[in-house]
C-alpha positions as CSV (number, residue, x, y, z in Angstrom):
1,X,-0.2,-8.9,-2.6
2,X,-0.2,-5.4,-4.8
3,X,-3.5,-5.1,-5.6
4,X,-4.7,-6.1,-2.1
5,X,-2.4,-3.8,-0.8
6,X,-3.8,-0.7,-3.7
7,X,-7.3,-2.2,-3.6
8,X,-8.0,-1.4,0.3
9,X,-5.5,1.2,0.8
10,X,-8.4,3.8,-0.4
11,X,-11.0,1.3,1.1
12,X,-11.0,2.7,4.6
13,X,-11.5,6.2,4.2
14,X,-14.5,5.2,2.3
15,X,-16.0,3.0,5.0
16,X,-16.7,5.8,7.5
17,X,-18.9,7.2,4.7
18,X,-20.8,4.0,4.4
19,X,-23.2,4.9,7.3
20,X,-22.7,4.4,11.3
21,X,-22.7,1.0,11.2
22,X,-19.3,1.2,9.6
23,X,-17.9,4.3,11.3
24,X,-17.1,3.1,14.5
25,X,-14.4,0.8,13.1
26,X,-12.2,3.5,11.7
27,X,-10.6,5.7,14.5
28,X,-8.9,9.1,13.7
29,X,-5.2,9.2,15.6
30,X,-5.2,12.9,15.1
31,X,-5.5,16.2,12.3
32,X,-2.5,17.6,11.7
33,X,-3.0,20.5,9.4
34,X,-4.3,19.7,6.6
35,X,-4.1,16.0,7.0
36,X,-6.1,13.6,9.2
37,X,-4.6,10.2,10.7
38,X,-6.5,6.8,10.5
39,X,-6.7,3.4,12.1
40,X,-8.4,0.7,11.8
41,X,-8.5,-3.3,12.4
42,X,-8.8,-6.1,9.8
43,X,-8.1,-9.8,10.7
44,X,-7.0,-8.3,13.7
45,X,-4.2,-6.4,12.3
46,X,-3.7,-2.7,12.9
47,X,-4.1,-0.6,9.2
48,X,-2.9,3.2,9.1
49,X,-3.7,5.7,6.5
50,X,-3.5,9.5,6.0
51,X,-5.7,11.7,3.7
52,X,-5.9,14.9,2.5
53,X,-8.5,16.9,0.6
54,X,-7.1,19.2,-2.2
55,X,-7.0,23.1,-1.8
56,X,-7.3,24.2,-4.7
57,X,-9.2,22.1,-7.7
58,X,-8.1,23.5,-11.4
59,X,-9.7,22.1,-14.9
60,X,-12.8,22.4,-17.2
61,X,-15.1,20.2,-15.5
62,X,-18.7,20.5,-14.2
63,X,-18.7,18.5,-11.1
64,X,-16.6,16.0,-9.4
65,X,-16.4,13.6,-6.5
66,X,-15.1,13.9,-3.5
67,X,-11.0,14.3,-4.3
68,X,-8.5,12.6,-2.0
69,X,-4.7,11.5,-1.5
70,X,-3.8,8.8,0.8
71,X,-0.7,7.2,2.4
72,X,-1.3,3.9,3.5
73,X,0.4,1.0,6.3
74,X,-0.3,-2.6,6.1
75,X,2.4,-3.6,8.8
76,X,0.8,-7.4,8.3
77,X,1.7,-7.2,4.9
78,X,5.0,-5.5,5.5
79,X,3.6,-2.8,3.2
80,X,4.4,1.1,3.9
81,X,3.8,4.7,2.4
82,X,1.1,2.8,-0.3
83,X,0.4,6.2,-2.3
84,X,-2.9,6.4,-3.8
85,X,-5.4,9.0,-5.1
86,X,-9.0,9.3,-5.3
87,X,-10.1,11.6,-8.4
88,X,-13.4,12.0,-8.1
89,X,-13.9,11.2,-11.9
90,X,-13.2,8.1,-13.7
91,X,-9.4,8.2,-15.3
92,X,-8.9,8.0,-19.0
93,X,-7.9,4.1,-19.5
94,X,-4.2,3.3,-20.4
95,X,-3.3,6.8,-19.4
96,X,-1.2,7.8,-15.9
97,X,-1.5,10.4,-13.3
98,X,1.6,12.8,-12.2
99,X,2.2,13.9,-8.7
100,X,4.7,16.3,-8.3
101,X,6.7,17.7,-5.1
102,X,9.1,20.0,-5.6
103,X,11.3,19.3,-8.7
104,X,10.2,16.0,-8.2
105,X,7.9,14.0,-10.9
106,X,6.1,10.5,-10.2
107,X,4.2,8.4,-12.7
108,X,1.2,7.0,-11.2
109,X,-1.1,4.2,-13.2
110,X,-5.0,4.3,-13.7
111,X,-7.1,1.5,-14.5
112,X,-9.8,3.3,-15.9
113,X,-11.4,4.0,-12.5
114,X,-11.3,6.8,-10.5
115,X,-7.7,5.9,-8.2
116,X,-4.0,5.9,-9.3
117,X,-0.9,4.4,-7.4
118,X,2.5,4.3,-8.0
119,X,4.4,1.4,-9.8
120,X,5.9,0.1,-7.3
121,X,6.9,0.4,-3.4
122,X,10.2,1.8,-4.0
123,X,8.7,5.0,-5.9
124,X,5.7,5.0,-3.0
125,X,8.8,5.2,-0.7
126,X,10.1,8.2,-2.9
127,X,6.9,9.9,-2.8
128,X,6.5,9.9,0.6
129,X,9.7,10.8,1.4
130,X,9.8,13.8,-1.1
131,X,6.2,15.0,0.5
132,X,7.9,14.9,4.2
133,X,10.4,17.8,2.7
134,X,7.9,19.4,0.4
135,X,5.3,22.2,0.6
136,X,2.7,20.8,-2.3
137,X,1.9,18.2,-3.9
138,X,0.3,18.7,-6.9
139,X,-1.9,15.7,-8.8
140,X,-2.9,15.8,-12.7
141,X,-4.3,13.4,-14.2
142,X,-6.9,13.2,-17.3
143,X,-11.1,11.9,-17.1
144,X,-12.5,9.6,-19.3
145,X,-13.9,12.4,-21.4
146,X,-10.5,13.9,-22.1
147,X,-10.7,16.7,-19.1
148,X,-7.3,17.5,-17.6
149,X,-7.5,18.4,-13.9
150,X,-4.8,19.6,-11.8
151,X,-5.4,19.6,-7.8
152,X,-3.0,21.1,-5.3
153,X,-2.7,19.9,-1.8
154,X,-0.6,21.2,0.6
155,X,1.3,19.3,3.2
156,X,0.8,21.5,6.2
157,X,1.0,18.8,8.9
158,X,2.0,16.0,6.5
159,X,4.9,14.5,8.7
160,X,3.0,14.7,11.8
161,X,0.5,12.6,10.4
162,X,3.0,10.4,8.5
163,X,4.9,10.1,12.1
164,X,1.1,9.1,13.8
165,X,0.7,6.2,11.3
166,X,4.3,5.3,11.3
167,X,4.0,4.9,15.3
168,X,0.2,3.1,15.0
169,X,1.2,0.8,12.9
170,X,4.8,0.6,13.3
171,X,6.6,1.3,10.9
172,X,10.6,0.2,10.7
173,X,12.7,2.7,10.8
């Protein structure tokens, strides 16, 4: 259930980028600062997810993808707060990513392609909660070609957003 969880909790914000004949089924719930709201359907079930876009992009590269974090619901699933991110470069394999908010330090997992998630749901429930009360969040991770990138994104409107795909998809309390 993981991997089907990780594997389309970036999915969605792709499919709007697909072309029109895709667009139509992803809905924005609202932009809250820096961070947009999603819906969609799939087996007739509601899916929520938030992204962001980072604001400031730091390492010795010489061009990149487009750069994302996401938050994700799966309330058919019974899966909540599903952190992922999008590098925009393929991750070095066997190596891990590190958000951090705050104080706070998370371990996230590549597989040699360009997303990371955390471990588990208990430390994608910590994340989200610490980016609720945080200013930043700020993602490292390393390419396949041994290029360390930091990206910064602030959480102006995080909460807002998080509450919008909490009340979507309906999230327990």
């Amino acid at each position: 259930m993981r991997l089907a969880v990780l594997a389309f909790g970036f999915c969605a914000f792709t499919v709007s980028a697909l072309g029109p004949a895709f667009a139509q089924d992803v809905t924005v719930i609202g932009t809250h600062g820096k961070w947009t709201a999603y819906t969609y359907t799939e087996n007739k079930q509601p899916v929520c997810y938030m992204a962001a876009k980072p604001d400031k992009s730091d390492g010795n590269y010489k061009s990149r993808d487009e750069v994302l974090i996401l938050i994700t619901h799966r309330p058919a699933e019974k899966a909540f707060d599903v952190v992922s991110v999008v590098a925009g470069y393929q991750y070095k394999p066997d190596t891990d990513a590190q958000v951090t908010v705050g104080a706070q330090k998370f371990d996230l997992f590549t597989t040699g392609s360009d997303r990371a998630w955390a471990r588990d749901s208990k430390t994608d429930r910590s994340i989200a909660q610490a980016m609720i009360k945080g200013n930043s969040a700020v993602v490292r991770g390393t390419s396949s070609r041994g290029t360390v990138t930091t990206d910064t994104f602030s959480l102006s409107g995080f909460t807002a957003a998080y509450k919008a795909i909490s009340d979507t998809c309906k999230k327990p309390n």
